[in-house]
N, C-alpha and C positions, 0 to 999 in steps of 0.2 A: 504494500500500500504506500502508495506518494501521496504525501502535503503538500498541498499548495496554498500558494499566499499571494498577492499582491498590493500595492496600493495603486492611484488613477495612475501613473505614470507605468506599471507595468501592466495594470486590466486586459489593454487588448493582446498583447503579447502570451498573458497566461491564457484567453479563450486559444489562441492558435494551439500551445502546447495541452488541454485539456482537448482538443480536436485529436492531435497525434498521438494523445495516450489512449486515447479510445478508439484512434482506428489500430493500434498496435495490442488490446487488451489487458492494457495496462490499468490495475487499478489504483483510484486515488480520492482525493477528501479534498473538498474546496472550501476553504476555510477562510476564503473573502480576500478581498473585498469583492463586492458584485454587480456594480456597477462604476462607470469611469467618471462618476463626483468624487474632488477631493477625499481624498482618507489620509490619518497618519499610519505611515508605514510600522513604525513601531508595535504598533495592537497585532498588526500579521504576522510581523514577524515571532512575536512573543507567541503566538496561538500556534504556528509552524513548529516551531522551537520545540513547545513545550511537547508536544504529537509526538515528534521524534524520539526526545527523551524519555519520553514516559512508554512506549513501546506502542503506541497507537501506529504507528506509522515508520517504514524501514529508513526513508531518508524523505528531505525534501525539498521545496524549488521553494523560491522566494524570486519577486519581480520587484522592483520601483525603476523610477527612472536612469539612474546608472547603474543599481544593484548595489553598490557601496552602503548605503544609510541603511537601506534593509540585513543588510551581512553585519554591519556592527551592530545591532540591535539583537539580532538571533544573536553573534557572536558574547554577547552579555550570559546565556542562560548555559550553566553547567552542564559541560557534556557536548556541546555544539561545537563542529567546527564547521562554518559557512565560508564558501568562498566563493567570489566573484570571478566569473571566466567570460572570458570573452572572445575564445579561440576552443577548437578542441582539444589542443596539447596541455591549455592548463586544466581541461576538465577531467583528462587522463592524467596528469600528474598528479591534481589531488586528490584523486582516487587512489592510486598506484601508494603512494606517499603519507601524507596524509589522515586517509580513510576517513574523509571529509563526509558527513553525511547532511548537510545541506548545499544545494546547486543556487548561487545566486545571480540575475540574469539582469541586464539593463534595458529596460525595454525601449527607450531611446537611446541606444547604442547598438544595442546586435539588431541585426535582423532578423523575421520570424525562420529565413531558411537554413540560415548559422544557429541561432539560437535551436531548431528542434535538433541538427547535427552534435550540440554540444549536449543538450539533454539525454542525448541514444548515448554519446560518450561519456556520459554520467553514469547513469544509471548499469550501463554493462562492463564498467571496470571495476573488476573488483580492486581490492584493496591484495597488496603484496602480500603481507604480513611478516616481512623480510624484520630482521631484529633491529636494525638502524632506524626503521621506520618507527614502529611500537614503541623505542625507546623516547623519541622524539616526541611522539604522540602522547609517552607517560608525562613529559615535564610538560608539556604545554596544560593537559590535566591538573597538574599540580598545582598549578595557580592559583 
């Protein structure tokens, strides 16, 4: 199960990737915003966050308009690590790396057909689990 979140600056962006998760049957939870009036991104991202963490949900996508405010926002709640990609290489590194379990996305920056290219390389990398990696991932935890 994928969470999804946005606020107006990612809206129309997350209906495209909610199109491509459903023609792929992929399932997920729309957890707002839902319409493209102002919203603070914060609320989404905390509601994403918390899914994730608490096992409602295996990973998930967060939109605003660069993906940055929404990725520190997730990245506040224990256990989250969100990252903004804007390429597929970085969405396979922090997967690979990482083991980044929210995908943050800009929806005025990527486009819908990069952006669903970076979500397919989300969601199908796994994590290495190589010892460097874990290690890294223990002290960022640590926090």
């Amino acid at each position: 199960m994928i969470a999804l979140g946005s606020d107006h600056g990612g809206y129309e962006l997350k209906q495209e990737i909610i199109s491509h998760l459903e023609s792929k049957g992929i399932a997920y939870r729309d957890y707002g915003s839902f319409s493209p009036e102002p919203a603070d991104y914060p609320e989404y991202a905390h509601i994403v966050a918390h899914a994730v963490v608490n096992g409602e949900c295996e990973k998930g996508i967060l939109i605003c308009g660069t993906g940055i405010g929404i990725s520190i926002a997730a990245n506040k709640v224990k256990g989250i690590r969100a990252a903004v990609c804007t390429d597929c290489f970085t969405a396979e590194a922090t997967r690979l790396h990482n083991d980044a379990n929210i995908l943050a996305l800009g929806g005025r920056v990527v486009g819908p057909g990069l952006a669903l290219k970076i979500v397919d390389t989300f969601l199908n990398t796994p994590f290495s689990g190589e010892e460097r990696h874990s290690r890294r991932i223990s002290k960022i935890e640590a926090v």
